[in-house]
N, C-alpha and C positions, 0 to 999 in steps of 0.2 A: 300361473306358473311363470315360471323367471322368463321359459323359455318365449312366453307370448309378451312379457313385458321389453325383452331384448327386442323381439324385430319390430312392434308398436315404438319405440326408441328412434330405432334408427331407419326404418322406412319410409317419413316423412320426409325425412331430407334429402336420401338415398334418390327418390322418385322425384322431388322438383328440380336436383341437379341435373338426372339424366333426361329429364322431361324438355329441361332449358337447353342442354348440349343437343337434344335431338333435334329441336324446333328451329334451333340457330346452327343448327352444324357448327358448332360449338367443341375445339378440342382444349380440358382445361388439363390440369394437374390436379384435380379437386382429389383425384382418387388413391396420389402415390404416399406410396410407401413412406415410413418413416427412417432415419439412421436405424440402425442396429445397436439393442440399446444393451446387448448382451457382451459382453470382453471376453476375450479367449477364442478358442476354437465350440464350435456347433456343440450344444449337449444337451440331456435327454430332462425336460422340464420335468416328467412325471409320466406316470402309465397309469392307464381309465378302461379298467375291464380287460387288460390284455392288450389295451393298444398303446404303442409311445406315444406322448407329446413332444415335439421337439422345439428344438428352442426358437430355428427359424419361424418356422409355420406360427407360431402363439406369439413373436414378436411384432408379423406383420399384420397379425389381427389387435395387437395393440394399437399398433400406428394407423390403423384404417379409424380406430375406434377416436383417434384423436382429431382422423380430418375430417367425421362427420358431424360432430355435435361438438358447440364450444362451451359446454357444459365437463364433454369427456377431457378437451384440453386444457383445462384446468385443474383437474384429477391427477394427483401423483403415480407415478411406475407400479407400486402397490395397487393402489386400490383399482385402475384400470389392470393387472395383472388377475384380484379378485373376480370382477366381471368376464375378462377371457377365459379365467380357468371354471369357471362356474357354467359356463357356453360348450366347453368340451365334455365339463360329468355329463349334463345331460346329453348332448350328442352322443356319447358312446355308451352311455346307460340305456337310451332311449331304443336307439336304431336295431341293438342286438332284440330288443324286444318286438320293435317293430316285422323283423324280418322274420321272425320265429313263429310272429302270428297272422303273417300276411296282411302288415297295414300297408298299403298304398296311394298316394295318388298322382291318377292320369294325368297325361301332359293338359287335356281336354279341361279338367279338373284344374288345374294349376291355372291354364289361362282364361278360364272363366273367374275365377278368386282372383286374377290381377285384372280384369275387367272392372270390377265390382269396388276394389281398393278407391277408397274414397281421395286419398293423395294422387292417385293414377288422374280418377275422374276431374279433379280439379285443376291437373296441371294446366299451366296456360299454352303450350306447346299442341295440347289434346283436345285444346277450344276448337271448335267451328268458328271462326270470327264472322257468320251469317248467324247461326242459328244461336250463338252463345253456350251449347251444348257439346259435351263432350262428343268427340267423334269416332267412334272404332275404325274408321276407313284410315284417316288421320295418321291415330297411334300406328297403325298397322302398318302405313306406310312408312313412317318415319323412322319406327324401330328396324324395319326391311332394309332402310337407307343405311341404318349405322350399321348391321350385322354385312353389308353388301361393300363398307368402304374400313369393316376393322382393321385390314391387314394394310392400309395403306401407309399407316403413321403406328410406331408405339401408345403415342396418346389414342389413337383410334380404338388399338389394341385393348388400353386398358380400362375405356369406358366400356368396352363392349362388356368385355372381361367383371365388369361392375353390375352388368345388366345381370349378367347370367348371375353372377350370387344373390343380387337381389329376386330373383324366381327362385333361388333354393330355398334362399330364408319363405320368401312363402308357402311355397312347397313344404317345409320344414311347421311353418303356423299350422296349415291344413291335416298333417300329419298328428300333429298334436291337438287340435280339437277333436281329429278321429277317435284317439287313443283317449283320451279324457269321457266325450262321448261313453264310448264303449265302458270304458270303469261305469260311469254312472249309471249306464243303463241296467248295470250287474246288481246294483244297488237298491234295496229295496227293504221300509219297514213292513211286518207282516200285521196283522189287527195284534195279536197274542203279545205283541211287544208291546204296543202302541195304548192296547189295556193295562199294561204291567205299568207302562210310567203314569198313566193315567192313577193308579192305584197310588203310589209313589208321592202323589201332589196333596190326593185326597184323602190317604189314611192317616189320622192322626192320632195323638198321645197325650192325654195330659198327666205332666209327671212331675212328681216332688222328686228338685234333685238337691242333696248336699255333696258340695265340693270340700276335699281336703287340698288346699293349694298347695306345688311345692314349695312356693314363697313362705307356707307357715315352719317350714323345716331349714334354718340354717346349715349351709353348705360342712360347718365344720362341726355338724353334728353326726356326722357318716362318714365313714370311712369307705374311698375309695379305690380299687386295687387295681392294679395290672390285669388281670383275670375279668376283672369289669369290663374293662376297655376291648380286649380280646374277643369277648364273647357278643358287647355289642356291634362291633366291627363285624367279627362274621358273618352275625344275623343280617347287615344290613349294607354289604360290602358292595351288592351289586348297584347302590346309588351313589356308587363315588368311581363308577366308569368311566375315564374321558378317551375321547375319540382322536388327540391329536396332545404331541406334544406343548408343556408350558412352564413358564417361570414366574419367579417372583423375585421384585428387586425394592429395594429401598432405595430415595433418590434424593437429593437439594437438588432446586432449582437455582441459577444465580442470572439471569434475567439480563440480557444486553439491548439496555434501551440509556437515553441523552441522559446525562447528572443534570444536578442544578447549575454546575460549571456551564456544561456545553450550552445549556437555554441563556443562559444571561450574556454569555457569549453573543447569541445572534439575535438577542435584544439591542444588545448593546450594534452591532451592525446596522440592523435597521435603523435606533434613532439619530445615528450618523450621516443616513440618507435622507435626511430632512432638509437640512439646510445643503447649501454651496459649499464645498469642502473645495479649499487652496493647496493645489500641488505646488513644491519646492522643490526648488534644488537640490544639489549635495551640499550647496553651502547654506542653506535654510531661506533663498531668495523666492518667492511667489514668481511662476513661470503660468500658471494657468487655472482656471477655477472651471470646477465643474458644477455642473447647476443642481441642486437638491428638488428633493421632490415637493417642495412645496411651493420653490419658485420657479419649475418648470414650464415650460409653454406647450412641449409634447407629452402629456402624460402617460399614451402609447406607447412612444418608445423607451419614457423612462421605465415601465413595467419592462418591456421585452428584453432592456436590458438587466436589471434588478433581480427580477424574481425567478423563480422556482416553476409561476406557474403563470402559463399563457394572461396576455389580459384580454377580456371579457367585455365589448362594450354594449352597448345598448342604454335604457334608461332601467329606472327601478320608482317603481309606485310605494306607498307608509305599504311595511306590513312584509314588504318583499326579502331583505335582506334581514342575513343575524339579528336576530337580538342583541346581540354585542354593540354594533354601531345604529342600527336603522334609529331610533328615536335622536342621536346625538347629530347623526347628519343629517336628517330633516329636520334639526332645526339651526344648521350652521351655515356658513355664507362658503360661497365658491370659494375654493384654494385651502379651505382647512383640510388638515391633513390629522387624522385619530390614530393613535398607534404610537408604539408598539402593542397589539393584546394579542392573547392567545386563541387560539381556533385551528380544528383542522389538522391538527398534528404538529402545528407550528405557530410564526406569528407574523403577524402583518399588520403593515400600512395603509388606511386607505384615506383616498382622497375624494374629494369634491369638488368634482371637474366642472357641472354644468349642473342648471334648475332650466326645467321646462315646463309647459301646462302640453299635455297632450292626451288622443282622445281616450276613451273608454276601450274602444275595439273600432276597427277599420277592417275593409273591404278591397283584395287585391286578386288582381288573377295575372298567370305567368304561366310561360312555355318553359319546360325541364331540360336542358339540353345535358343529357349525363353523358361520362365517358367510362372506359374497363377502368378498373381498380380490383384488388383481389376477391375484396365482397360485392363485386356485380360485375359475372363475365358476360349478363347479358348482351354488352355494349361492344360494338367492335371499336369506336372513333377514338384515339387518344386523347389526354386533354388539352395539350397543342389544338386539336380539330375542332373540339368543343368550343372552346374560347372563341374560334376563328369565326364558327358557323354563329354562335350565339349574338356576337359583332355584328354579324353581317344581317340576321333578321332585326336585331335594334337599329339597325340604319334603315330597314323597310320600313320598320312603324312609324318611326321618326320621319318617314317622309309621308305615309299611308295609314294610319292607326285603324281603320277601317279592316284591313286586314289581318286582323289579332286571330280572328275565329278561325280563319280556314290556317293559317299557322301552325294555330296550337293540334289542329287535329292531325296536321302533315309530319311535326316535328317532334310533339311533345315527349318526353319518356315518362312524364305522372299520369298511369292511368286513374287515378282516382279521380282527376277534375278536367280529362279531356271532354266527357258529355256535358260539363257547365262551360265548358267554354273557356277551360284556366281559372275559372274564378274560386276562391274561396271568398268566403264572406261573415263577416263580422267574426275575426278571430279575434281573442284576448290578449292580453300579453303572455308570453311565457306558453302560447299553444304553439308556435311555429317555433322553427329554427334560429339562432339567431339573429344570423344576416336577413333572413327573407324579413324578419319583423321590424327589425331596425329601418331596413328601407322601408317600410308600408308604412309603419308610425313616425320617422324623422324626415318622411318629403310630404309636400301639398299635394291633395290630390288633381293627378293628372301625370304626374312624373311617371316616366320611361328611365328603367336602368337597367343594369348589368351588375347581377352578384351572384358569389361563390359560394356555396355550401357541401358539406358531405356528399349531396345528391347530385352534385353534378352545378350548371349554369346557369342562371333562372333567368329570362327576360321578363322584366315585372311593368305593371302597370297600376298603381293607386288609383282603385274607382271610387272611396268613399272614406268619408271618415262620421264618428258620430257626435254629434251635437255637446253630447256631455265630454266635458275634460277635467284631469287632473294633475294635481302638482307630479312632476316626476324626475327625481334626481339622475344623473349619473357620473357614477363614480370609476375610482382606476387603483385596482389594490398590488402593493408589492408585498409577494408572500415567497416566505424562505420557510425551509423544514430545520425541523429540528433531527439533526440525527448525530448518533452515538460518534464521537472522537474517538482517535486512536488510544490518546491516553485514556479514556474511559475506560473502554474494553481491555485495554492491557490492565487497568485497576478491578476489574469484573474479574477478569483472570487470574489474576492472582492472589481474589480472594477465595477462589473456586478452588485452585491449587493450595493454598494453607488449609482448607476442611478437610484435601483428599488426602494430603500429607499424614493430617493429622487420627484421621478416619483408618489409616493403614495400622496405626499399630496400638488404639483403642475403640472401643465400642462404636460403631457408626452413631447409634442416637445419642451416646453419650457425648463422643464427640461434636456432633451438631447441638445439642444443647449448650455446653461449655462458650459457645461461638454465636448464642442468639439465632438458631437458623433452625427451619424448618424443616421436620421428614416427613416425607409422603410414602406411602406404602404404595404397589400396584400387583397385585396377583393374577393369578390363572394368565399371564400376559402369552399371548398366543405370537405365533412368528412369523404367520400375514396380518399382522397388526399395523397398522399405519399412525395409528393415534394411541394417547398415554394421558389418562385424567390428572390435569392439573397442568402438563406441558403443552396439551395440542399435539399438532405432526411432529412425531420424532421415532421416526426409521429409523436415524442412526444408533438411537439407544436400545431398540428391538433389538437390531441387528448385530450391537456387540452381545446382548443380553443369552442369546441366539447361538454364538461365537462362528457368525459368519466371517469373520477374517484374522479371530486369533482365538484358540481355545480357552472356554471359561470355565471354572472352577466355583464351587457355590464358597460366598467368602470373597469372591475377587471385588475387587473396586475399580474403578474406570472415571479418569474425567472424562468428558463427550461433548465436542462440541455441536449441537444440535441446531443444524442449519445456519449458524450465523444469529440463532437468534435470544440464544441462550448458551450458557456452559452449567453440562449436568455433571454432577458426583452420585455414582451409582453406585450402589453393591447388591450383588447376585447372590440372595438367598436361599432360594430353591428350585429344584430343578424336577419337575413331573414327568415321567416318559406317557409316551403312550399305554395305554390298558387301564388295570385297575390300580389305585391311588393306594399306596399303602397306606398302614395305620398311623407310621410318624407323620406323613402328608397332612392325613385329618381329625389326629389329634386334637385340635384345637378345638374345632369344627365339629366335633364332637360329645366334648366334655362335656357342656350342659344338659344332652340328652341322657347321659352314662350317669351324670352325679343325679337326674329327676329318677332314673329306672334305680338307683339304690335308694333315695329317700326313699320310694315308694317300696319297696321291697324289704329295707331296714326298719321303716318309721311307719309310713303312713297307711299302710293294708296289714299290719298287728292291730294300728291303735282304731281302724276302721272295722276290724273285724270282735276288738273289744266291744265297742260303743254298741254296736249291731246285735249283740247277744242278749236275747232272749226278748226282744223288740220289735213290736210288727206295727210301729207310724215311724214314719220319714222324717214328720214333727218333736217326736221324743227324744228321737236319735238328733236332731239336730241342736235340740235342746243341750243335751250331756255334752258337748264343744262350745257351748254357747256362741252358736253360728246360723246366719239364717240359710233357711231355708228357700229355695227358688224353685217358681213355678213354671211349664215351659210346658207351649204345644209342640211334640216334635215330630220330625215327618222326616222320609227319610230322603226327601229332596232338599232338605237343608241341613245339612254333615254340621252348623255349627249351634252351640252353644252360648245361648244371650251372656252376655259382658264376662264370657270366657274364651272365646274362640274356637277353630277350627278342632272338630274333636267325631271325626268318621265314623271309627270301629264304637265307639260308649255311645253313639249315637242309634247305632243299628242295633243295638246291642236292648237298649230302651227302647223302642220301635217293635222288638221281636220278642217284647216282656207281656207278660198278662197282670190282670187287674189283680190289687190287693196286696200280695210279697213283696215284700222287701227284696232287693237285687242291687248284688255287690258284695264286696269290694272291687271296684275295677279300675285298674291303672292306665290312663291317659296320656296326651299329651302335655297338661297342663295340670294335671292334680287326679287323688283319686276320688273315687266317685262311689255314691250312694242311692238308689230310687228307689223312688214309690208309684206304678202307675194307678194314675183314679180313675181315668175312664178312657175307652177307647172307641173312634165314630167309626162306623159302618164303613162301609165301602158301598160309593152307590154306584150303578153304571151310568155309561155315558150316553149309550146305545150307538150312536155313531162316531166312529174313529175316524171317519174319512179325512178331516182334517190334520187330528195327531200323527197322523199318517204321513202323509205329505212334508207336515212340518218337520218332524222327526227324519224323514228321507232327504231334505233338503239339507237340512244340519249335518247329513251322515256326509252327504255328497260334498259338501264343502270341506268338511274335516277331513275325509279320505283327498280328495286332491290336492289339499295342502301338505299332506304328509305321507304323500308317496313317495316323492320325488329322496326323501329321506329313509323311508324305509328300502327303498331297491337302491341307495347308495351305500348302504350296511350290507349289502350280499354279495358285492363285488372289490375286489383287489384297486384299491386306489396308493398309489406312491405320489406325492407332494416331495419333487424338487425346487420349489421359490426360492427357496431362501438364499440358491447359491446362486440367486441371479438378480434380487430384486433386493 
């Protein structure tokens, strides 16, 4: 159920944050609130069973939802709006039931299930650093600590305040395995059914069937009426119920991505930065020459100041870089320079700064000195201290290397290579970080340094290099993007405004024909929709479609600028309310079944009840259409019919025939129908059901938990206000 996939979500992060603030006394912001992502004054998101939802209380389970998983902060206003309001049906669907039937559980109950929590048991906060085993004394006191210092600080406040929801949410898991539980225990195949499907697999039929296809009756051989449509619509009205308002619109896309302009443009940039380019005067006199990137000395800085994007050093082995350049710069001499080519969303220069021979894989071991950063409050030292302390043990070794071992157990923050000792050994290239690797493969070993990575400071030591070596370039690329110009977009724009123009006061497709452009259709478009096939995310064209911030009319058109990343031309075709769909709705959606139930009614159950007269083989009769005949074992655990498809009721229908008579005309899905049964097998038993049993119950039990949560959301009063907020 959603509601066990929600706390599985966010309980593993939930439990190492508070596990690390407990063990470190540790006070972060990991837990606050988001801005308020709602405008206006407080109002009512929607009501679940009789309870409000308000807009504070679901805004700030937004925002928790963004500071736990950066999975969720990537996730647009919608679609994490989806997840919180999906968190409240079940909460208020759930609870009323809960309380009605006395489901509970003890506090006793709850902290034994957070004992047991495999994230609890693994925190490192909850280690015994003797026994390596989780410790109940530990947790117990630690958690004692934070509940005994909450009131000292708001941040103390609000960890604690974090603790206690996280025991709801489980409290909440264990609530809900009860209630699941219990369904399933209610649930149960008896033999009497369990023989019935058993029968179901092994009774069969062999039957002579002739098909009259609709396909053999041309549409404009029947005439079809209003009274048709009428009458199948009644009959069949209850399969076009929808649950929630929806639209349909017709769209051009007009795409805001770089012309051919803006690219040659910042080609044209780049192979300028090749050579020395001479600055002049006003009066056109050479005052100063700046060095191109091909006769540069620092190709470092030339990157840092050029490009787009950080540069990148280290070596590179055949085989490592693009395809684009790797075979042209191993086999070119230092200082060539390859480029302008495209890659990457843009285009770049790259150069060949150095040729080295270096080893295969090498052997290093290093002390970690990390400092806080927002993704590890582990640390209390800034990196001012870090630097200082990391200094200051590379001046120990430097005078003592003897004392590397007992260092790295005093100092290190990697616990993964404190019991080797700091060592990693024979790593590859491109297994470590960049810096740590570049010193391990570009110093001899024995070299002591100092470098910086993500992780913090790393005091390194080269123990080993390997015997085998190879060629290994490295290069320095200056890479620029390409992205859309003003003029562009203003030209995107105002092609997007001549279709709407012209779409205003002729046919939308016709107009986008006339103009070479494409229509895309999008139906049943619902109004927590985040995404639109063919645009990607585009909220803003829901949300006019929707008439969140001006009223629409079916007919209306609308430019829309959609994120910056396109300009849509929309028009609003139809508008569905909630309930049942009338028959202009599914009309369409329709006609084919309305125009097959009169062929058969006009044409093809007269001329199947001719053929059939005075007839007793399937053979003969199929004869007189000169049509073959098809032979078929049918059973009534397979509803379909060989190289005609799905066909249930004609199915049962021959299943429930006796040997010899002819039976039919009968009207399908697909055509009408004719048989002959020739023989019919036994029924044998099985003697023991124990397992159809089982298997059958477990199938029950899966489908009922799947589609509870949907059937008790049908009995209860749900109002969905989103739309005027998201």
């Amino acid at each position: 159920m959603a509601t066990l996939e929600k706390i599985r979500r966010r309980s593993g992060l939930l439990i190492v944050v508070i596990g690390v603030a407990l063990g470190a006394f540790l006070l972060t912001d990991f837990f606050t609130g988001g801005t308020n992502i709602l405008q206006g004054n407080p109002n009512e998101i929607g009501i679940v069973n009789g309870q409000t939802v308000y807009a504070n209380e679901f805004n700030e389970r937004i925002a928790l939802l963004r500071t736990q998983n950066q999975q969720y902060a990537q996730m647009s206003e919608i679609q994490l709006s989806n997840i919180v309001w999906q968190q409240y049906l079940e909460e208020n669907i759930y609870q009323e039931i809960y309380e009605d039937l006395g489901f509970t559980v003890t506090d006793l109950e709850n902290y034994n299930r957070i004992l047991n929590n495999p994230n609890i048991r693994q925190t490192p906060a909850f280690i015994d650093q003797t026994t390596g085993q989780f410790s109940e004394v530990q947790f117990r006191s630690l958690l004692e600590n934070l509940e005994m210092r909450k009131d000292e600080t708001p941040e103390n406040r609000q960890q604690w305040d974090s603790w206690l929801e996280f025991e709801d949410d489980v409290r909440s898991q264990a609530l809900v395995f009860k209630f699941n539980n219990a369904i399933q225990k209610g649930l149960y195949t008896p033999t009497a059914i369990a023989r019935h499907e058993h029968a179901y697999n092994v009774i069969s039929s062999d039957v002579g069937i002739l098909q009259l296809p609709y396909t053999s009756v041309s549409d404009d051989e029947v005439e079809v009426t209003e009274a048709d449509f009428e009458k199948y619509f009644a009959e069949n009205k209850y399969k076009y119920k929808q649950d929630f308002e929806t639209r349909d619109i017709l769209y051009v896309n007009f795409a805001i991505e770089p012309s051919e302009m803006d690219k040659q443009e910042v080609r044209e940039e780049l192979a300028r930065l090749i050579q020395p380019e001479v600055l002049k005067n006003e009066l056109g006199e050479p005052i100063d020459t700046l060095p191109g990137f091909a006769t540069t000395d620092n190709d470092s800085a030339f990157v840092v100041v050029n490009s787009d994007a950080p540069y990148r050093g280290g070596y590179w082995r055949a085989g490592e870089l693009s395809s684009n350049v790797d075979s042209i710069l191993f086999g070119a001499e230092v200082g060539y320079v390859y480029g302008p080519y495209e890659e990457s969303g843009g285009y770049k220069l790259t150069k060949l700064s150095d040729i080295a021979t270096l080893p295969d894989s090498v052997s290093a071991r290093h002390i970690l000195i990390s400092y806080a950063t927002p993704q590890n409050q582990q640390v209390q030292r800034t990196r001012a201290q870090a630097q200082a302390l990391a200094d200051s043990l590379l001046g120990v070794l430097e005078a003592d290397r003897s004392q590397f071992d007992t260092l790295v157990v005093q100092y290190s923050n990697d616990p993964g290579s404190i019991e080797n000792g700091g060592l990693y050994e024979w790593f590859q290239p491109k297994q470590m970080v960049a810096a740590f690797e570049n010193f391990a493969y570009q110093n001899p070993v024995g070299s002591l340094g100092v470098v910086e990575t993500q992780f913090g400071f790393h005091i390194m030591d080269v123990t080993e290099h390997s015997a085998t070596k190879q060629k290994a370039i490295k290069v320095a690329t200056v890479y620029r993007e390409v992205t859309t110009t003003n003029r562009t977009e203003k030209e995107v724009y105002n092609r997007a405004a001549e279709f709407a123009a012209a779409a205003s006061y002729t046919d939308f497709a016709t107009a986008a024909d006339s103009l070479g452009l494409q229509v895309r259709p999008m139906t049943q478009l619902q109004g927590t929709a985040d995404q639109i096939i063919g645009l990607g995310q585009a909220r803003d064209v829901v949300t006019w479609a929707f008439g969140k911030n001006k009223e629409v009319a079916e007919g209306d058109i609308e430019l829309i600028n959609n994120g910056n990343r396109s300009f849509v031309v929309a028009q609003l075709t139809n508008i569905t309310e909630e309930g049942y769909r009338t028959l202009e709705d599914v009309r369409e959606d329709i006609r084919p079944m309305v125009v097959n139930h009169v062929k058969a009614q006009k044409v093809l159950l007269p001329r199947a009840q001719e053929i059939m007269a005075g007839e007793d083989n399937i053979r003969a009769i199929a004869e007189k259409v000169d049509q073959n005949m098809a032979l078929q074992q049918v059973k009534l655990a397979n509803s379909s019919i060989t190289g005609v498809g799905n066909e249930p009721a004609v199915v049962g229908a021959m299943a429930a025939s006796q040997v010899t008579p002819i039976y039919g005309p009968m009207e399908g899905n697909q055509g009408v129908y004719i048989w002959q049964v020739n023989a019919i097998a036994d029924f044998v038993e099985k003697g023991d059901y124990t397992t159809d049993q089982e298997n059958a119950t477990r199938q029950l039990r899966t489908r009922v938990t799947a589609q509870l949560f949907s059937a008790l959301s049908k009995q209860v009063e749900i109002v969905d206000n989103r739309l005027r907020f998201f």
